[in-house]
C-alpha atoms as a printed R data frame, in Angstrom:
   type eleno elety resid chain resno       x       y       z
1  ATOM     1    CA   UNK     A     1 146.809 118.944 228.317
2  ATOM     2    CA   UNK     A     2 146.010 115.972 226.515
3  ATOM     3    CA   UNK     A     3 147.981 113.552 224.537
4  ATOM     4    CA   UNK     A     4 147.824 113.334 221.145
5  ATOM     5    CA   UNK     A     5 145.834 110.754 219.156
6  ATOM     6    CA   UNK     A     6 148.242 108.746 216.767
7  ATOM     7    CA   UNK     A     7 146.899 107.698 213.706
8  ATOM     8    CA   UNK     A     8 146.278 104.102 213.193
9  ATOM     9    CA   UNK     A     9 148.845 102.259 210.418
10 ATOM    10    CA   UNK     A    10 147.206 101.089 207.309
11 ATOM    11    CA   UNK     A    11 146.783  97.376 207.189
12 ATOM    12    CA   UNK     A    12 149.542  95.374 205.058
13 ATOM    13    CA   UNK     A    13 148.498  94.650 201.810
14 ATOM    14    CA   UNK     A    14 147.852  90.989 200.939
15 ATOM    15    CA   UNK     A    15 149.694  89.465 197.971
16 ATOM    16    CA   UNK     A    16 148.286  88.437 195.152
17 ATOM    17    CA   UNK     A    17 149.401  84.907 194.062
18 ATOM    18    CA   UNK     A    18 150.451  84.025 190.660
19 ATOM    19    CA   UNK     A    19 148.247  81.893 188.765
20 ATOM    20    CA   UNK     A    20 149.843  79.146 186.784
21 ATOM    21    CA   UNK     A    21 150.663  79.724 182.998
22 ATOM    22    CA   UNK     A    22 151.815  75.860 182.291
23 ATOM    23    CA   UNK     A    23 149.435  73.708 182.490
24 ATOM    24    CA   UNK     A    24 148.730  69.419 181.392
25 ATOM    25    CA   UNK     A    25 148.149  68.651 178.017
26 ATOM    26    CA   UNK     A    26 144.645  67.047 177.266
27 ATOM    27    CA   UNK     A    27 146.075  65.076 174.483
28 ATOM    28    CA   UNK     A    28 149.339  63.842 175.265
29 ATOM    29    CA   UNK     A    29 149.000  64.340 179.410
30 ATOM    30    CA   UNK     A    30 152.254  65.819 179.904
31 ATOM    31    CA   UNK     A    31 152.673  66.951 183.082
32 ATOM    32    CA   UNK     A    32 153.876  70.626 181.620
33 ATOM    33    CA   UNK     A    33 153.500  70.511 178.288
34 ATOM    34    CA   UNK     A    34 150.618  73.229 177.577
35 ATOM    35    CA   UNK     A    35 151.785  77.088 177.537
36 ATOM    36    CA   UNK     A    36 149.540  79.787 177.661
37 ATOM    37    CA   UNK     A    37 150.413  83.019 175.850
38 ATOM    38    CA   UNK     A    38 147.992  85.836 176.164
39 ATOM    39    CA   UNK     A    39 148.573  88.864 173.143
40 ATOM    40    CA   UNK     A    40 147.039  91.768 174.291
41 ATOM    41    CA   UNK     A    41 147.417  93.614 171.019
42 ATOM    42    CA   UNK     A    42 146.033  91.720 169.010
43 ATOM    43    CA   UNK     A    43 143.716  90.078 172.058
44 ATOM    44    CA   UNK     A    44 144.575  86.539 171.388
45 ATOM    45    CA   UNK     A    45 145.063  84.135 174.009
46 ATOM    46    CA   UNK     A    46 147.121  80.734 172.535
47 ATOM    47    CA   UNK     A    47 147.745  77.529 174.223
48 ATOM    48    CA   UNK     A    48 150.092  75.328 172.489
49 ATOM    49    CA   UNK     A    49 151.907  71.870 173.874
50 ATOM    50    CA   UNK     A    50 155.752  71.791 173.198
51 ATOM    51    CA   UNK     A    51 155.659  67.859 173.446
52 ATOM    52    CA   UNK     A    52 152.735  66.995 170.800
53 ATOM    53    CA   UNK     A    53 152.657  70.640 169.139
54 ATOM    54    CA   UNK     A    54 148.665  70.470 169.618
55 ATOM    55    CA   UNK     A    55 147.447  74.288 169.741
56 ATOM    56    CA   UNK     A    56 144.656  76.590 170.694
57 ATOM    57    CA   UNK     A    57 143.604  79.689 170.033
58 ATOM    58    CA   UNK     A    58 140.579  81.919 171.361
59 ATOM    59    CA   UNK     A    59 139.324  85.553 171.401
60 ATOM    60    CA   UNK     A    60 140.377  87.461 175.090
61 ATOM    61    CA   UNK     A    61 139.253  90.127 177.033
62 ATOM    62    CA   UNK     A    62 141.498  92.822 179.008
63 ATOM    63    CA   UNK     A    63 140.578  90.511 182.136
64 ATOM    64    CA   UNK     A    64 141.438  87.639 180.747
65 ATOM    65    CA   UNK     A    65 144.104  85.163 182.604
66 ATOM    66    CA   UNK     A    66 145.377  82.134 181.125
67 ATOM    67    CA   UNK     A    67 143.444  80.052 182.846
68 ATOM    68    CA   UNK     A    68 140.801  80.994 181.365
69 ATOM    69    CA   UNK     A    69 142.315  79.903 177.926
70 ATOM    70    CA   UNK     A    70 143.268  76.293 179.090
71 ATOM    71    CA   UNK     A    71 139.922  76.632 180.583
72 ATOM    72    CA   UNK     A    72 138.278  77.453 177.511
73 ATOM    73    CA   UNK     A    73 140.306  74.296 175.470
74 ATOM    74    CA   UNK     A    74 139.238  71.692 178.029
75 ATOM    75    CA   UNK     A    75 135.686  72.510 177.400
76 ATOM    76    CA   UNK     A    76 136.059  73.011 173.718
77 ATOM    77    CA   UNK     A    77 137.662  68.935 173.829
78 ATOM    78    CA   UNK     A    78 135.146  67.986 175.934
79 ATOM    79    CA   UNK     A    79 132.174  69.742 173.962
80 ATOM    80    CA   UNK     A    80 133.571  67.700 170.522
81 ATOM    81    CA   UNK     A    81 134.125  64.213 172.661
82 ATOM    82    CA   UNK     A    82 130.612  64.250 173.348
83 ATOM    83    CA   UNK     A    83 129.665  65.514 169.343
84 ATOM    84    CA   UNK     A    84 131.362  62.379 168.161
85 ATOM    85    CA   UNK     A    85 129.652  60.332 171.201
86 ATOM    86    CA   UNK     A    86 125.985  61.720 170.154
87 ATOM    87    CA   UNK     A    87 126.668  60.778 166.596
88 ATOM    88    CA   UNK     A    88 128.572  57.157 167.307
């Protein structure tokens, strides 16, 4: 008679790092100033600095991470920098 097979284990599953919710501020360039709250409800995602109050607010997505929101602000700042660079 023959032995039996024995199943294989699954792999472990790999974990999923965190992504940051604190980020720099673009204005004041504290190191932690800027935090990102994302309101699914209402799907608003809202970066605001606690050390120059300066704030942010954009439309999200179910997938959205706040990343995407600081992401988002950076390139908003950087679009208007180069508005008022065109027109100077």
């Amino acid at each position: 008679m023959g032995k039996r097979k024995s199943r294989a284990k699954p792999p472990p599953k790999k974990r999923m790092d965190m992504l940051d919710t604190v980020f720099s501020c673009p204005f004041c360039n504290h190191g932690t100033g800027v935090e990102c709250r994302l309101d699914m409800k209402n799907l608003i995602g809202e970066a605001v600095c606690r050390i120059c109050q300066e704030s942010f607010s954009t439309t999200i997505t179910a997938l959205t991470e706040p990343i995407d929101v600081y992401s988002e602000w950076i390139d908003e700042c950087e679009r208007v920098n180069n508005l008022e660079d065109d027109d100077a």
